[in-house]
C-alpha positions in Angstrom: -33.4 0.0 -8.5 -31.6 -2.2 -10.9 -28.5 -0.1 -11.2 -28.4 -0.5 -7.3 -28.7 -4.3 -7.4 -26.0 -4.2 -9.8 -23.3 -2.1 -8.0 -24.1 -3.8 -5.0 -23.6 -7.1 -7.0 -20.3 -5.4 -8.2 -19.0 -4.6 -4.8 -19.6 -7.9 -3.2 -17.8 -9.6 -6.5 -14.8 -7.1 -5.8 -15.0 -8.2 -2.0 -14.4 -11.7 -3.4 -11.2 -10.7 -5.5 -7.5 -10.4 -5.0 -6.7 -8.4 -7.6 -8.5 -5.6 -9.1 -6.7 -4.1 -11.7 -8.0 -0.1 -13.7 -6.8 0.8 -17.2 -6.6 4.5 -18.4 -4.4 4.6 -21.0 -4.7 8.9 -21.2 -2.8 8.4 -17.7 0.9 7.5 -17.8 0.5 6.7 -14.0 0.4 2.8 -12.6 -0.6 2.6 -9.0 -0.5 -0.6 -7.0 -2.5 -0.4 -4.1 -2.4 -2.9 -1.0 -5.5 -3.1 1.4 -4.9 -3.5 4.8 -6.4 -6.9 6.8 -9.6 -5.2 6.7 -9.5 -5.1 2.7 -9.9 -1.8 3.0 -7.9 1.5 2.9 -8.7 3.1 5.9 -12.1 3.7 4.4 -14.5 1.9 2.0 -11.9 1.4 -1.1 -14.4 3.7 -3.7 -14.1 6.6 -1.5 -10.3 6.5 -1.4 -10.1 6.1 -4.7 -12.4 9.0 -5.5 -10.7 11.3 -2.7 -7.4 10.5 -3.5 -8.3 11.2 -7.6 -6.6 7.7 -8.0 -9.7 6.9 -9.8 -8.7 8.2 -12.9 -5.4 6.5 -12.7 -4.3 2.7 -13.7 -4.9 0.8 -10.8 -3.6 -2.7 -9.9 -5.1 -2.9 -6.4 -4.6 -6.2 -4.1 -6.1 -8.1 -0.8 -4.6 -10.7 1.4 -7.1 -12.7 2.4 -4.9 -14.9 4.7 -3.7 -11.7 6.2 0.2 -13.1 6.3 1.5 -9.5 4.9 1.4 -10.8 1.5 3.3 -13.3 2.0 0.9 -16.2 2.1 -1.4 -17.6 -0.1 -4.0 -15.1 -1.9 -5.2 -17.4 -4.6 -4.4 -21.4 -6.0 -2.2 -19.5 -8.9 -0.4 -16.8 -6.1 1.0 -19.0 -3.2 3.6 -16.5 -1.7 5.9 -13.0 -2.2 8.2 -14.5 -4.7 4.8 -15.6 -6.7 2.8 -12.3 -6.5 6.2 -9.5 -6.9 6.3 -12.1 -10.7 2.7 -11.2 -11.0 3.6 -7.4 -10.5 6.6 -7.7 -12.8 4.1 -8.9 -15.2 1.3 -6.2 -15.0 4.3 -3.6 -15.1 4.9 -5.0 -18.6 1.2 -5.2 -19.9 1.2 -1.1 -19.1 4.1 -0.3 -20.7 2.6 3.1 -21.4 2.8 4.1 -17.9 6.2 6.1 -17.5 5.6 6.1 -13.6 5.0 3.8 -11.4 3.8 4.1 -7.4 2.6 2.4 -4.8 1.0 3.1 -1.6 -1.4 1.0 1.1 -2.2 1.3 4.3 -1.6 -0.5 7.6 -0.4 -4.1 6.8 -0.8 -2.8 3.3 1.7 -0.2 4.1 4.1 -3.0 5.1 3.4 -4.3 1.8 3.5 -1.1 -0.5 7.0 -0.6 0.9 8.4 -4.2 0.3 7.4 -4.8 -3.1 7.7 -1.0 -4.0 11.6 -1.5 -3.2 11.4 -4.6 -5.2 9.7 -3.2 -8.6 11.8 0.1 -8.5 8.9 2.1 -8.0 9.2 6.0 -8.4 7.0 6.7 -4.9 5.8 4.5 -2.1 3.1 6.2 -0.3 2.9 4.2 3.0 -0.2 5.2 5.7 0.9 3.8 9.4 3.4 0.9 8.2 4.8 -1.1 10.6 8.4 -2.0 10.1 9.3 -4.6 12.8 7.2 -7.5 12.8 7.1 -9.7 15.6 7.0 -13.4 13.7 5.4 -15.3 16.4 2.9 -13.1 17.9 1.4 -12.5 14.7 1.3 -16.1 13.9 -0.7 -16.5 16.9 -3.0 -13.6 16.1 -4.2 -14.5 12.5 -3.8 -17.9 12.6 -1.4 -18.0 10.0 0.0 -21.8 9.5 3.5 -23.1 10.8 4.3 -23.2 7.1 3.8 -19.3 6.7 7.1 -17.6 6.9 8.3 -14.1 7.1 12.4 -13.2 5.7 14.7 -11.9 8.2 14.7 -8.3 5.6 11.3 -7.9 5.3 10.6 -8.4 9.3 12.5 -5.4 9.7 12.2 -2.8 6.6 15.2 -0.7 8.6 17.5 -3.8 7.3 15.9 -3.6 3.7 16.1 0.1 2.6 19.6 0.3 4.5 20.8 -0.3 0.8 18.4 2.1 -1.3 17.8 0.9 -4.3 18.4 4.1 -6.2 15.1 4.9 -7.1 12.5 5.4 -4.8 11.2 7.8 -2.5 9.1 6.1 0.5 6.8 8.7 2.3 5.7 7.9 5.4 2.3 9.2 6.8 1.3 8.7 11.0 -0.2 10.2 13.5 2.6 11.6 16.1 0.3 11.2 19.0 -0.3 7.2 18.0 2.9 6.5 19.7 3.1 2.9 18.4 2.7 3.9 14.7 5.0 7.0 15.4 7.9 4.8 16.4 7.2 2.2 13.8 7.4 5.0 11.2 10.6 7.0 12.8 12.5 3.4 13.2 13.2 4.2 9.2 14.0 8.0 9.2 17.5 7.2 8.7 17.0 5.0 5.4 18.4 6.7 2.1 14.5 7.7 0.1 12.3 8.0 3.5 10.4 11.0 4.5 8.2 11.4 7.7 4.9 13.2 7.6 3.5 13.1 10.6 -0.2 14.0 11.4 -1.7 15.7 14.2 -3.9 13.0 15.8 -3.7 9.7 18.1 -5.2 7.4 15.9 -4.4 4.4 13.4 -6.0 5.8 11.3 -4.3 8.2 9.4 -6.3 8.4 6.3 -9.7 9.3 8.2 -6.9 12.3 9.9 -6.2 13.5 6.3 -9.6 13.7 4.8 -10.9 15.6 7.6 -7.7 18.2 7.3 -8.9 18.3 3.3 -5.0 17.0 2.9 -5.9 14.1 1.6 -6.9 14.7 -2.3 -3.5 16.3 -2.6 -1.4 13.7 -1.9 -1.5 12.1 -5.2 -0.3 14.9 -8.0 -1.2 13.8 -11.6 2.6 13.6 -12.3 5.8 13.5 -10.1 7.3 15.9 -12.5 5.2 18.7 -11.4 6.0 20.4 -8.2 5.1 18.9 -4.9 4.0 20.4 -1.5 4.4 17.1 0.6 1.7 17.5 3.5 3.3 18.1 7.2 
């Protein structure tokens, strides 16, 4: 009974945290993963991580509890992108170990995992239903974001972003084709140097749940990018 108090005790003290951060130093693999405004990843966060084998990886993983696309304040000492992508910068150094480096969330996460994995260089952005054209005002309005929360012209619209590839990534995309709002979200970037589209049979949001069932999604995360790849389709 007392080891359930205590995870339970754990969980709620991760609920409460904007950065959780996962050292392995037998993996050479850094993940930084970005919940979505549920601070979540499609599913309860343990699960992914256990599915996905992610567990056994470093993890740096992130919430945005003002729900501004990580772009507003998440704690006193993180007030904005500029100030979390310095915070990144600075756990990329503490693993210097780690000879590859990824990131990957899911819904607004997604939006995230793409912005700041163009910013850090990251070898692979793993992205699950990102949208990439964010409409300023109406999601204002919907999270109650303040009139001092602002969103740059290039990271409204990830199309204008990865126009210019920074040289180095690979962005996969995952979506349902039959969510026709994610689908055209996705597709809006199929033309950007680094992007592939895998999209899923299904008409939800919810990609992830879409994976699992298919028993696609513990293969989506291979132990190195050096070894060969079958991207799921």
């Amino acid at each position: 009974m007392l080891q359930g108090d205590a995870l339970k005790q754990g969980e709620a003290a991760a609920e409460q945290s904007v950065i959780i951060t996962r050292t392995n130093s037998r993996s050479d693999q850094l993940y930084f993963l970005f919940k979505g405004v549920a601070h979540q990843f499609m599913m309860n966060p343990l699960s992914f991580l256990c599915k996905t084998g992610l567990w056994g990886r470093n993890l740096v993983m992130l919430r945005d509890p003002s729900c501004g696309l990580y772009h507003g304040r998440l704690a006193e000492d993180l007030r904005g992108f500029a100030s979390i992508l310095a915070r990144l910068r600075e756990y990329r150094r503490q693993y210097e170990w780690c000879r590859e480096v990824h990131c990957a969330g899911t819904s607004a996460g997604a939006h995230a995992a793409i912005l700041f994995g163009h910013y850090l260089e990251a070898d692979v952005v793993t992205a699950f239903a990102p949208p990439s054209l964010i409409d300023v005002d109406a999601m204002r309005a919907k999270r109650s974001l303040p009139a001092s929360w602002t969103l740059p012209e290039e990271h409204r619209d990830l199309a204008r972003l990865l126009a210019t590839w920074n040289g180095r990534t690979a962005y996969r995309l995952f979506y349902c084709r039959s969510c026709l709002a994610d689908k055209e979200q996705a597709e809006r970037l199929a033309h950007c140097p680094g992007v592939s589209l895998h999209p899923q049979e299904g008409h939800q949001h919810n990609v992830v749940e879409v994976l699992d069932k298919n028993g696609k999604l513990g293969g989506l995360f291979p132990p190195s990018i050096k070894e060969e790849v079958r991207l799921v389709r």
